[in-house]
C-alpha positions as CSV (number, residue, x, y, z in Angstrom):
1,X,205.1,-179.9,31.9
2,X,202.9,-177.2,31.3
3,X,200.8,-174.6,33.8
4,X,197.4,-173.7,32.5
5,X,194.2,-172.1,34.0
6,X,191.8,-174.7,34.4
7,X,188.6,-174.8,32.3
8,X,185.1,-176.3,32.6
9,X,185.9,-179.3,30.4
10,X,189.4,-179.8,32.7
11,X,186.9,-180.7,35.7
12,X,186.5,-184.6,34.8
13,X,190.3,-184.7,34.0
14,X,190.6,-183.3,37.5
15,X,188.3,-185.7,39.7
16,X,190.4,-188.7,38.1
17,X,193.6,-186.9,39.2
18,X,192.0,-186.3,42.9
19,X,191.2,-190.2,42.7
20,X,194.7,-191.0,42.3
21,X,196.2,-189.2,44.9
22,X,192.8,-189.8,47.5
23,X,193.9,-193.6,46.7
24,X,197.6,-192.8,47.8
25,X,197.1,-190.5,50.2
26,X,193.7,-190.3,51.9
27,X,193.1,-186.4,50.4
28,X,190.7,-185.3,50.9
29,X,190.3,-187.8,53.9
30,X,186.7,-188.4,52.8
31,X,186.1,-188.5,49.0
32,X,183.6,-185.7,48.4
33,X,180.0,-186.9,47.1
34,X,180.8,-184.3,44.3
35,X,184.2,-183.9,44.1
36,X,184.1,-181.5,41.0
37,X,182.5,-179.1,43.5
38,X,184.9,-180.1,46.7
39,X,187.4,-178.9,43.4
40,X,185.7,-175.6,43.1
41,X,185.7,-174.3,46.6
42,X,183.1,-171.4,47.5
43,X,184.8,-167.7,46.5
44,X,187.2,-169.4,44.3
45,X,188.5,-167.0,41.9
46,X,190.8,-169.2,39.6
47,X,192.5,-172.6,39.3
48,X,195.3,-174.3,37.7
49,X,196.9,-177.0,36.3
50,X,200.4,-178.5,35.8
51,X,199.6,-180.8,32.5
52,X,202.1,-183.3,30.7
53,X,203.1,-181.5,27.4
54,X,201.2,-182.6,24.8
55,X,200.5,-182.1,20.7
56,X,199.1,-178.9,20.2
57,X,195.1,-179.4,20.4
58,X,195.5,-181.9,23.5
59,X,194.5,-181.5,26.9
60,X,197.5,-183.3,28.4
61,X,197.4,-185.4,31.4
62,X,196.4,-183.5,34.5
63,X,199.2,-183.8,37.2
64,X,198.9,-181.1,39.9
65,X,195.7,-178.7,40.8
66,X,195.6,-175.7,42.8
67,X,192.9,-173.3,43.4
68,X,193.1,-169.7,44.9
69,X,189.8,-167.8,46.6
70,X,189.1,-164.7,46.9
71,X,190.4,-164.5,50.7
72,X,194.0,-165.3,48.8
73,X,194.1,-169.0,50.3
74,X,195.9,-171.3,48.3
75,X,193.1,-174.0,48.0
76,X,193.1,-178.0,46.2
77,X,196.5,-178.5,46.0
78,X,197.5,-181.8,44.9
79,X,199.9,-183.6,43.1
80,X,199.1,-187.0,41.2
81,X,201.6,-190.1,42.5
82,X,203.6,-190.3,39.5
83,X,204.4,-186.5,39.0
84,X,205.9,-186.5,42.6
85,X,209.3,-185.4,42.5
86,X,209.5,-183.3,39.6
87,X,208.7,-179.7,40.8
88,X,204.8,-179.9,40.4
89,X,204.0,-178.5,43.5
90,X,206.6,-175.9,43.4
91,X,205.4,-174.7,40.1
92,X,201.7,-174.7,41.2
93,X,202.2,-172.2,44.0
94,X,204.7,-170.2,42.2
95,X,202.3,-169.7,39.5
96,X,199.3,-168.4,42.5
97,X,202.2,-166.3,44.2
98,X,202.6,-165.0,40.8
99,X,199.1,-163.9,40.7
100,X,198.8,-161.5,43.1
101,X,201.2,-159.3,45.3
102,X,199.9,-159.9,48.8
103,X,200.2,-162.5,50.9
104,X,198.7,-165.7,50.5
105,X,197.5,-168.5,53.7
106,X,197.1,-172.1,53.4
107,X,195.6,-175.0,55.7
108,X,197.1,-178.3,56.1
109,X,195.8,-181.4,58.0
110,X,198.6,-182.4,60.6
111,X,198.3,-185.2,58.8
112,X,199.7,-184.0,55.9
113,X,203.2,-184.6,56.8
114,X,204.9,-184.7,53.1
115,X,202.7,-181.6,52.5
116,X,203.9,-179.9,56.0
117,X,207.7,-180.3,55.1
118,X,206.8,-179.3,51.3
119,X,205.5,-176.0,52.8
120,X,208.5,-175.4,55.2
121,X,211.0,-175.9,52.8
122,X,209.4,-173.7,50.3
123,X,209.7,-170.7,53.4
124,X,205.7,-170.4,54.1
125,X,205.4,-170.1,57.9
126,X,203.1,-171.9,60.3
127,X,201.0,-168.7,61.9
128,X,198.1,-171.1,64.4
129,X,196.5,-174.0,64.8
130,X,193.3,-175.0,65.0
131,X,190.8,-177.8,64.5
132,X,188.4,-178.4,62.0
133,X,184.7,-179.2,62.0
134,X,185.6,-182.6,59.8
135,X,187.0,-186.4,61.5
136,X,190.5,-186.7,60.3
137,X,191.2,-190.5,59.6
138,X,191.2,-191.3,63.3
139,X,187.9,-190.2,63.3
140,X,189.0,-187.0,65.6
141,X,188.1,-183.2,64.6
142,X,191.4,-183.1,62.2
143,X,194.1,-180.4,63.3
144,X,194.8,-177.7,60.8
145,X,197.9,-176.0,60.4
146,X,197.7,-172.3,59.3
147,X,200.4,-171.0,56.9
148,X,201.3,-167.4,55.4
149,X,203.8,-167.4,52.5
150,X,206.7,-166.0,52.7
């Protein structure tokens, strides 16, 4: 596996990935009219990818995204089904940590559980709560968790 900044052309590569895990895991609750935007969040100042290793030349198989804005929240973090389990995630956010010294925040959807424990086992800690001007699948204004890292 291999992290890489994502380009331009990575952005179709991407939506299919998002597909995956919206079919899996309902994120984003609501699949985005244009999900290469909902990927490319306002004040976003980079992204990455975790890609299969491939033949030099080859994009590789997208398998985790994250993007970081310029408020340093860790952004469109996800993790395709079949890469579960393999340190994706953990690689992703080491790789923003890596990219700047100060503290970074997150949100997560109380509904997120895999995400929540994820999170708390990697040491970022829950700073608030609040809830969000979106329906969660219940079709309630979803409850966001609030997280600084460690």
């Amino acid at each position: 596996m291999n992290i890489r900044t994502r380009t331009a052309a990575d952005l179709a590569a991407c939506v299919e990935a998002l597909a995956e895990v919206q079919a899996a895991d309902r994120y984003p609750v609501h699949w985005p009219d244009d999900p290469g935007a909902w990927l490319t969040p306002d004040g976003m100042t980079s992204a990455w990818l975790a890609v299969e290793a491939v033949e030099a030349g080859e994009a590789g198989v997208v398998l985790g995204h994250v993007a970081l804005t310029r408020d340093l929240e860790v952004s469109r973090l996800f993790v395709t089904p079949a890469a579960r389990g393999r340190g994706v995630a953990e690689r992703l956010l080491s790789t923003v940590r890596a990219a700047t010294p100060l503290p970074l925040k997150l949100e997560v959807s109380s509904e997120g559980l895999a995400a929540i424990r994820f999170y708390e086992r990697s040491g970022w800690r829950r700073v608030g709560s609040s809830r969000a001007g979106w329906l969660n699948a219940a079709g309630e204004p979803a409850l966001m968790h609030h997280y600084v890292s460690p």
